[in-house]
MIMISE-484659 format. One record per residue (C-alpha): x, y, z; residue number from 0; residue in three letters. Coordinates in steps of 0.001 Angstrom, whole numbers, plus 524288, in hexadecimal, padded with zeros to 5 digits. Each point is the difference from the previous one (the first is absolute). Layout:
N
{xx X	yy Y	zz Z	num NUM	residu ala}
...
This chain:
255
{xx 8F8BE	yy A15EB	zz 2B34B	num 0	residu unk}
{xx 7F70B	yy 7F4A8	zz 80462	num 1	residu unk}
{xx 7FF18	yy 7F1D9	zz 7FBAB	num 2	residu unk}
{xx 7F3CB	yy 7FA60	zz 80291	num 3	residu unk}
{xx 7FC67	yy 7F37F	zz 80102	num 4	residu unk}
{xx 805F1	yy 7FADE	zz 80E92	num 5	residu unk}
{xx 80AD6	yy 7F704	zz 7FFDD	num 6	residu unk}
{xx 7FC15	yy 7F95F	zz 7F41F	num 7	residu unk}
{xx 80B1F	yy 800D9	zz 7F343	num 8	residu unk}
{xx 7FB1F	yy 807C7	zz 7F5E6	num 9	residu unk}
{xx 802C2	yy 7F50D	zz 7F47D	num 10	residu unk}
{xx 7F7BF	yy 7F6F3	zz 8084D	num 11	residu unk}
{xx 7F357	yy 80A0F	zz 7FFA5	num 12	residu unk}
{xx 7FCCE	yy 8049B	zz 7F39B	num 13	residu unk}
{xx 7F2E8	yy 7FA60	zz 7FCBA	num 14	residu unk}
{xx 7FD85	yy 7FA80	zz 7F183	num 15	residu unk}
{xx 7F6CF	yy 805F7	zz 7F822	num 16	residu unk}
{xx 7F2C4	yy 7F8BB	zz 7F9E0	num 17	residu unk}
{xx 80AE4	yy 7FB22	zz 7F63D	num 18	residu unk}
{xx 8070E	yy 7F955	zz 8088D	num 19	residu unk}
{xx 80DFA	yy 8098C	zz 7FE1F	num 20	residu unk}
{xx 804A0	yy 8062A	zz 80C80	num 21	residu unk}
{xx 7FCAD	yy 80E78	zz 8021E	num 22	residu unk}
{xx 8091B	yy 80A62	zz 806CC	num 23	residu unk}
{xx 7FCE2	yy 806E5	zz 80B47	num 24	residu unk}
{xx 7F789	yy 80AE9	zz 80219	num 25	residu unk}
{xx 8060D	yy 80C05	zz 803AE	num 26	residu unk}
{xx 7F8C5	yy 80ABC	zz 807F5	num 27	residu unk}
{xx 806D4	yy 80EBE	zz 8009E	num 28	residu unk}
{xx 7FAA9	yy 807B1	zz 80A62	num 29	residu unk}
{xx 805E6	yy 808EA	zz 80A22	num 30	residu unk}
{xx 7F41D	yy 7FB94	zz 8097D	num 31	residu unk}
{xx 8056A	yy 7F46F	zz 8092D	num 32	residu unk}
{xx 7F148	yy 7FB94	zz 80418	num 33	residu unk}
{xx 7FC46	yy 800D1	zz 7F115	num 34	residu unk}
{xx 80A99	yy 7F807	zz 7FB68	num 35	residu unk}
{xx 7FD91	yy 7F6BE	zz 809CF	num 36	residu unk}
{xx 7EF0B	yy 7FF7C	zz 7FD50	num 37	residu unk}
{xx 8010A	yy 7FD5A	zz 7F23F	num 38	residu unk}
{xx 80C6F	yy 7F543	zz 800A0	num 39	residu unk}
{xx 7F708	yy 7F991	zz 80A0E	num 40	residu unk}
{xx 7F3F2	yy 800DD	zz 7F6C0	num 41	residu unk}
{xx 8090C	yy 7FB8E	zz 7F35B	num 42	residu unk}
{xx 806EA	yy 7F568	zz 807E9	num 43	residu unk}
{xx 7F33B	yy 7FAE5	zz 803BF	num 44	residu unk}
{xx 7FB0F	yy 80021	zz 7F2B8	num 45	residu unk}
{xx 80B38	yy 7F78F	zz 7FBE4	num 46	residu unk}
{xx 80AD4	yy 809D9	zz 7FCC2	num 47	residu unk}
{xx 80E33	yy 80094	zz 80357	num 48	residu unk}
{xx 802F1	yy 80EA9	zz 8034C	num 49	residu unk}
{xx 80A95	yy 809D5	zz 801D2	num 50	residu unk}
{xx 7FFF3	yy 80CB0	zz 804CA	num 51	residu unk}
{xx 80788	yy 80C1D	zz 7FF68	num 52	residu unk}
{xx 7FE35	yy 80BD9	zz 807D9	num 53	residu unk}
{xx 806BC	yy 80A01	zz 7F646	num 54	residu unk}
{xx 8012F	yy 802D3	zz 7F145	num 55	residu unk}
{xx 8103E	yy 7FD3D	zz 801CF	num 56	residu unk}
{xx 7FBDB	yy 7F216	zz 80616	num 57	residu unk}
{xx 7F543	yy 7FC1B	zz 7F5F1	num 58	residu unk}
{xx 80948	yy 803DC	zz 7F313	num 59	residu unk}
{xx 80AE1	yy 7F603	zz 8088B	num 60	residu unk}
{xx 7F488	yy 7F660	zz 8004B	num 61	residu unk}
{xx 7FC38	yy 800FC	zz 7F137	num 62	residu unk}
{xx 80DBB	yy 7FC45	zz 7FC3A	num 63	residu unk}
{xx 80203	yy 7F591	zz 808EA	num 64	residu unk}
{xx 7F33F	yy 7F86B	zz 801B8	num 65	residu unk}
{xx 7F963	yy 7FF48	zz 7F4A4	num 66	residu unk}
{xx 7F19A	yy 803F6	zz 80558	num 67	residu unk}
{xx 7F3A5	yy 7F9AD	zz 7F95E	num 68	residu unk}
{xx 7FA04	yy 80E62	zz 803B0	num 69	residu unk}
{xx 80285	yy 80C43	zz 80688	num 70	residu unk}
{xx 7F6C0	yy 80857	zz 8098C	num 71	residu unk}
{xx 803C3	yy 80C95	zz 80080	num 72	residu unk}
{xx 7FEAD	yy 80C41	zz 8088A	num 73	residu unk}
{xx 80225	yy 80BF6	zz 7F8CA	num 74	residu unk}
{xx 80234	yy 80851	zz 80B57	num 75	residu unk}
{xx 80D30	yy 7FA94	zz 804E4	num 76	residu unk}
{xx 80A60	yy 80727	zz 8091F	num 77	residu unk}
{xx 80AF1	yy 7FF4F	zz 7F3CE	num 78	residu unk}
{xx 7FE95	yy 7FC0C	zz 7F440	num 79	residu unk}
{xx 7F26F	yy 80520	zz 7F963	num 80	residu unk}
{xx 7F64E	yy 7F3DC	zz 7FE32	num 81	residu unk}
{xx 7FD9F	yy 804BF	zz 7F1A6	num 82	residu unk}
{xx 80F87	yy 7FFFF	zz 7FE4C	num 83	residu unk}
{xx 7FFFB	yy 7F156	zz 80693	num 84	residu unk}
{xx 7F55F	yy 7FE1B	zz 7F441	num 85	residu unk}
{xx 8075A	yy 80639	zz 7F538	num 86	residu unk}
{xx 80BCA	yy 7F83C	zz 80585	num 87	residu unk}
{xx 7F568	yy 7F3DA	zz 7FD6B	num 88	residu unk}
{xx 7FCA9	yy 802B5	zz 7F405	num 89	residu unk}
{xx 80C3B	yy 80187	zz 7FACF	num 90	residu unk}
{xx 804D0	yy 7F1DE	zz 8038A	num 91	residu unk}
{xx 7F420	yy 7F836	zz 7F9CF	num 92	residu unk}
{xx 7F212	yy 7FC83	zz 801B5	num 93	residu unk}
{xx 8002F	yy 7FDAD	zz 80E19	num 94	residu unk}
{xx 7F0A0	yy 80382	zz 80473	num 95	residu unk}
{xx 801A8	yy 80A14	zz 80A33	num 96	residu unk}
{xx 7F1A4	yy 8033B	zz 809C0	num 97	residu unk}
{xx 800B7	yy 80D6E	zz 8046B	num 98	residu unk}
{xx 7FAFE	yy 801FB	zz 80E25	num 99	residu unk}
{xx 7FE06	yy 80EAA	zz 80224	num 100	residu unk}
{xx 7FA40	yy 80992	zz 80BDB	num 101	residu unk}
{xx 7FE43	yy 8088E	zz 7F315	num 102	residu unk}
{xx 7F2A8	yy 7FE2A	zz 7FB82	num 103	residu unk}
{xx 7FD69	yy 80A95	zz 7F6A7	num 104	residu unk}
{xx 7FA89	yy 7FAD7	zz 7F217	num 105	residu unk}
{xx 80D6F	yy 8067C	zz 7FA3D	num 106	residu unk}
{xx 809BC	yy 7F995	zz 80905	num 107	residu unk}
{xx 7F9C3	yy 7F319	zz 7FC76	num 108	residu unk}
{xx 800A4	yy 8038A	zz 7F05A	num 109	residu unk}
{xx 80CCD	yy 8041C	zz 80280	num 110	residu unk}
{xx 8054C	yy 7F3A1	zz 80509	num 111	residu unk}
{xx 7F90A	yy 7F704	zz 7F594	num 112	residu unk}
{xx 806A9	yy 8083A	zz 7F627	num 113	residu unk}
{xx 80D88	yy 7FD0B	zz 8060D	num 114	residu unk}
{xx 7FD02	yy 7F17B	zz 7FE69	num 115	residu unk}
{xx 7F919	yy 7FB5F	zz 80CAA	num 116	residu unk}
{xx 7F623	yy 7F4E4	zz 7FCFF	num 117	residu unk}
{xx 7F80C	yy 80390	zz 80B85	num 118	residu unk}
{xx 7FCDD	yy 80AE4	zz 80AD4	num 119	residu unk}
{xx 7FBAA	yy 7FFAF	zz 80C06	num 120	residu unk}
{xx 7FC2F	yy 80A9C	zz 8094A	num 121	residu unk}
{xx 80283	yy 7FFA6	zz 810C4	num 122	residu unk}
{xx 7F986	yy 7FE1A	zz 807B2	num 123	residu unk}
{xx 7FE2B	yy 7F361	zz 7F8DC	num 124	residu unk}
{xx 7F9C5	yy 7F2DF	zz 80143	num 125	residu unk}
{xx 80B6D	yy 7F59D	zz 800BE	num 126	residu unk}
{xx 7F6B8	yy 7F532	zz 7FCC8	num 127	residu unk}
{xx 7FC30	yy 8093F	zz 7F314	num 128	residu unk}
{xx 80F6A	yy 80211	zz 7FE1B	num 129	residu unk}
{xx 8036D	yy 7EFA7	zz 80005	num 130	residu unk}
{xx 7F598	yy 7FFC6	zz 7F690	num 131	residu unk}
{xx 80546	yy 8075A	zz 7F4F8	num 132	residu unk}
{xx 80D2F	yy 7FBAA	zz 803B4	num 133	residu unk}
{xx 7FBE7	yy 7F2A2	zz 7FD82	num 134	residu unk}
{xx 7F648	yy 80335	zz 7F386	num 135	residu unk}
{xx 80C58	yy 80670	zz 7FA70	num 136	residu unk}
{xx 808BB	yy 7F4E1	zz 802B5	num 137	residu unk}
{xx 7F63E	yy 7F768	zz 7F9CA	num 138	residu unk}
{xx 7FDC1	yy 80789	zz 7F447	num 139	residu unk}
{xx 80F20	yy 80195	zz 7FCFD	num 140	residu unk}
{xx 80283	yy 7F333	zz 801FB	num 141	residu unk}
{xx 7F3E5	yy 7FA4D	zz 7F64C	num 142	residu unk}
{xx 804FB	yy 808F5	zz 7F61D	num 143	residu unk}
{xx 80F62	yy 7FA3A	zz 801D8	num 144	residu unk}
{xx 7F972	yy 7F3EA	zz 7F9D6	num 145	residu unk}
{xx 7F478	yy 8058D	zz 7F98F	num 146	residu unk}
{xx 7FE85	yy 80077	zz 7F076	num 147	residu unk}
{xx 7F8A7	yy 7F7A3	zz 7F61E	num 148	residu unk}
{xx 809BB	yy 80555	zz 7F616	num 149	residu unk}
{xx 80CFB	yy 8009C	zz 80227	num 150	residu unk}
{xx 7FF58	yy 8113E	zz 7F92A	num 151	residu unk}
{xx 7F730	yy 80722	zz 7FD7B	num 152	residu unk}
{xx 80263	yy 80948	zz 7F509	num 153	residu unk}
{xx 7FB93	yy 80EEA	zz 7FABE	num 154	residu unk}
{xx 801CD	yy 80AA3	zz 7F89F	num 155	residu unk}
{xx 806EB	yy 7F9CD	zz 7F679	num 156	residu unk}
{xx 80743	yy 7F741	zz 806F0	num 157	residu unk}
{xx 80825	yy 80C60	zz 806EF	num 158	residu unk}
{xx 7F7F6	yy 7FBB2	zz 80DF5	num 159	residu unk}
{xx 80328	yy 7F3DD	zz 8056F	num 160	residu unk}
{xx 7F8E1	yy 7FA3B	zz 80D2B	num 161	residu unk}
{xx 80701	yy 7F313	zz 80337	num 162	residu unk}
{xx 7F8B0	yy 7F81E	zz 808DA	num 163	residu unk}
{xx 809B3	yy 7F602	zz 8020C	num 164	residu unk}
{xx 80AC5	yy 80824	zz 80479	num 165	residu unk}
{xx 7F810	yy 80BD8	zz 804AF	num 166	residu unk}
{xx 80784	yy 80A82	zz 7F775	num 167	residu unk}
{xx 7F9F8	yy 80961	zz 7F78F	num 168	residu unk}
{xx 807ED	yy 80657	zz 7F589	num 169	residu unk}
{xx 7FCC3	yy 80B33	zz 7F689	num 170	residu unk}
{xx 808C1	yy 7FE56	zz 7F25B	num 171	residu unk}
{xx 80CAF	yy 7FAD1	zz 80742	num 172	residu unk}
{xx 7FE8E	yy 806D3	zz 80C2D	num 173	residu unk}
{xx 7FE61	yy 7FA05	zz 80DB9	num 174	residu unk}
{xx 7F288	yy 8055D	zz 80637	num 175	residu unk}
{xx 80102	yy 80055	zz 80E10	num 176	residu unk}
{xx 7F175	yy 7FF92	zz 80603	num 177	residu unk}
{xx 7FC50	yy 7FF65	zz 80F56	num 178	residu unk}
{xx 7F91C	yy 7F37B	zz 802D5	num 179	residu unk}
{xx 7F287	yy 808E9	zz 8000A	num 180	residu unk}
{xx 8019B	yy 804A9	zz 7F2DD	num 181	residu unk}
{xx 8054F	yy 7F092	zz 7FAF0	num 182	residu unk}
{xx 7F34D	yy 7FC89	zz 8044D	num 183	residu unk}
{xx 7F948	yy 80B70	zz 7FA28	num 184	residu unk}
{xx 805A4	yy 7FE14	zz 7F475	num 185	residu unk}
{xx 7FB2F	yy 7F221	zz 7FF6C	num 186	residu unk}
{xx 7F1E2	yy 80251	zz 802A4	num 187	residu unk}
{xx 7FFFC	yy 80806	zz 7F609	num 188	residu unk}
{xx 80650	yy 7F984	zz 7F564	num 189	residu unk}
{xx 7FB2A	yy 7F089	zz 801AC	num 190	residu unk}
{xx 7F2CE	yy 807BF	zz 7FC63	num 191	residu unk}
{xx 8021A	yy 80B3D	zz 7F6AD	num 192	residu unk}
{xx 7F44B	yy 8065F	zz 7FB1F	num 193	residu unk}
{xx 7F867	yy 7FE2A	zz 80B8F	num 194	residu unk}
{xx 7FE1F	yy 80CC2	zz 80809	num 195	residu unk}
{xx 80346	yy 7FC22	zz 80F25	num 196	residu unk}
{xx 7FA47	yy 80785	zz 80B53	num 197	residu unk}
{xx 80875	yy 80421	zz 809E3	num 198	residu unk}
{xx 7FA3C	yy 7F892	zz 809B3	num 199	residu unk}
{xx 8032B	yy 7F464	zz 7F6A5	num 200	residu unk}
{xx 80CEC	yy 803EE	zz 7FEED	num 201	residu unk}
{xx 801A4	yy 8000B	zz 80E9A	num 202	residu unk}
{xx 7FA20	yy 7F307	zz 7FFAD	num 203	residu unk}
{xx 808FD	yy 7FC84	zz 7F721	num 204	residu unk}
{xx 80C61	yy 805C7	zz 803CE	num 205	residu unk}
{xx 7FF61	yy 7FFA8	zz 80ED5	num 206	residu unk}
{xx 7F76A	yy 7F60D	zz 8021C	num 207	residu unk}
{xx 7F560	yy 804F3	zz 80A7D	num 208	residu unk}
{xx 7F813	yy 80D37	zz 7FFEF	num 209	residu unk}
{xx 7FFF6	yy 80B6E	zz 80908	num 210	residu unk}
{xx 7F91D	yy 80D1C	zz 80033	num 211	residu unk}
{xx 808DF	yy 80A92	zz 7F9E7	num 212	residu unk}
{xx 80B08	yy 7F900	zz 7F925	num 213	residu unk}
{xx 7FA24	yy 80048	zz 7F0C8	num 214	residu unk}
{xx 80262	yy 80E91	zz 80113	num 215	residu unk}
{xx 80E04	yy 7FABD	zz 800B3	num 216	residu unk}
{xx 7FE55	yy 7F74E	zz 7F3C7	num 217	residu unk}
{xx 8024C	yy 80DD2	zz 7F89A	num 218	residu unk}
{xx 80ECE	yy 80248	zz 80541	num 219	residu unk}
{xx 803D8	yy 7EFF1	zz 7FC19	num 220	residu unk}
{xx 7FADF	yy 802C2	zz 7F3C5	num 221	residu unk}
{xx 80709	yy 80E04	zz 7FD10	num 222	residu unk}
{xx 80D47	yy 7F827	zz 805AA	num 223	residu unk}
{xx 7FED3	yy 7F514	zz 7F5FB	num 224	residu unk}
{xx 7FCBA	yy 809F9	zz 7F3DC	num 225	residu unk}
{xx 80BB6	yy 80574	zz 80333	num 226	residu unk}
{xx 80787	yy 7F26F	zz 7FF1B	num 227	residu unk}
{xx 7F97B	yy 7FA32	zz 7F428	num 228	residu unk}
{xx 7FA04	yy 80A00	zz 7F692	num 229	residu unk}
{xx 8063D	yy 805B1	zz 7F4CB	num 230	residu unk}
{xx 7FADF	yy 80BF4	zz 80501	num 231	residu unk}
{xx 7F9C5	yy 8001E	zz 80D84	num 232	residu unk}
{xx 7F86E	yy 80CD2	zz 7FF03	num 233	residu unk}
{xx 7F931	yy 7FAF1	zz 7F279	num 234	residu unk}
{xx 7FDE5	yy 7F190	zz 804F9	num 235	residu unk}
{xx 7FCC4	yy 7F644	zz 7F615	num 236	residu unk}
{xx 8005B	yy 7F186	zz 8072B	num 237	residu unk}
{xx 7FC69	yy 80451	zz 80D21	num 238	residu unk}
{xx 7F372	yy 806E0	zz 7FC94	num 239	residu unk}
{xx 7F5B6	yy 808BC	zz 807A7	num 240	residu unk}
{xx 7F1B2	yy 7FA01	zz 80043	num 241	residu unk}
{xx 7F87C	yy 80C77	zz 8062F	num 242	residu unk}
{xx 7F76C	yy 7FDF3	zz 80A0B	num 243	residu unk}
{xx 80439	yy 7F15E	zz 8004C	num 244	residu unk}
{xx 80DB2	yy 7FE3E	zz 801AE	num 245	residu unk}
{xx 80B8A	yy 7FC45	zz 7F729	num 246	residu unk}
{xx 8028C	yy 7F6A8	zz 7F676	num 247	residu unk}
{xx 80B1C	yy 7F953	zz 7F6F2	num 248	residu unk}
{xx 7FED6	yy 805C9	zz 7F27F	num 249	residu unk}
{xx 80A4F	yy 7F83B	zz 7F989	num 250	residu unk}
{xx 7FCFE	yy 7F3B0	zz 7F92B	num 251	residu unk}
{xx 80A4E	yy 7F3EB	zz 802AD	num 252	residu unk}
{xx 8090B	yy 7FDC1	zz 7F3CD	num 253	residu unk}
{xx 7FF41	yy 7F385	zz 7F95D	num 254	residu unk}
């Protein structure tokens, strides 16, 4: 297991976010010593604190004890399966997770969105194109911590509840546990129901920059958060199908 950073203490690092509230670490899982050390140098310079584990074993110890603001992950690791580090992830809260991957195929990249990764990147990779999500993701989680004109947002009756102020959803009295992709998702959808959004807006929206090939990945966010919030996912009725356009948030907010 590595610690980056140098000799500097971990509680003295952690940047603060545009809100001024300190951020955890970022923590970067790959078996790959000179790719670990490439994108802390690129995050670090970009104003990051970063950790960095070597194995799936390490990274899990890491999660528990440090708290990370987000987590880069290999799947290919020499232990532990990347997509069981994920699961792992997923499991323990909203943590948003960047999946870098030698597997480039447009089914290894569905695959991961659909275990929860907010974003996926492909080696050989550009780690000036990496800090860049990293930091648009930071910054969109972090707006939406302390986003919301109205405190809820309410539909279908009342049984779907999007609280802004505390970032929970909740269907009837049920906790909804979202990835910070599909929070954000959720949100562009519902501040504006009734109006059909691109995917290319929703990218916009949700990730906050555009890049060639990632609205095809809009489609897997979107079958995830059916899943979480509709009645019945395969006959959707607030997260609705525009052809040819996009999607778009059927349900009307309750009074």
């Amino acid at each position: 297991m590595d610690v980056a950073g140098g000799d500097r203490p971990f509680g003295d690092t952690s940047p603060s976010d545009e809100n001024g509230r300190v951020r955890g670490p970022i923590l970067v899982v790959d078996d790959d010593r000179q790719i670990r050390e490439l994108v802390r140098r690129y995050l670090e310079s970009d104003g990051s604190a970063v950790l960095t584990a070597a194995t799936g074993a390490a990274a899990l110890e890491m999660l528990r004890s440090a708290s990370p603001a987000l987590v880069v992950l290999d799947l290919g690791l020499p232990d532990v399966p990347g997509e069981t580090v994920l699961r792992e992830i997923r499991s323990a809260g909203d943590v948003p997770v960047l999946i870098l991957s030698a597997r480039a195929g447009e089914e290894d990249r569905l695959s991961g969105l659909g275990l929860g990764a907010d974003d996926y990147v492909t080696k050989p990779f550009s780690p000036r194109e990496l800090a860049l999500r990293v930091r648009a993701i930071l910054r969109r989680t972090s707006r939406e911590a302390a986003a919301g004109a109205r405190d809820e947002l309410r539909f279908d009756g009342g049984e779907l509840v999007i609280d802004t102020k505390r970032h929970e959803v909740r269907r009837g009295a049920e906790a909804v546990r979202l990835t910070p992709t599909e929070w954000g998702l959720l949100l562009a959808l519902a501040e504006d129901p009734g109006r059909a959004l691109t995917r290319a807006e929703i990218v916009n929206r949700v990730q906050g920059y555009e890049y060639e090939g990632y609205e095809r990945t809009v489609d897997a966010h979107v079958k995830n958060l059916r899943r979480k919030v509709e009645r019945d996912p395969q006959a959707p009725r607030l997260i609705e199908t525009v052809p040819g356009v996009g999607y778009r948030f059927g349900g009307r907010p309750d009074a």
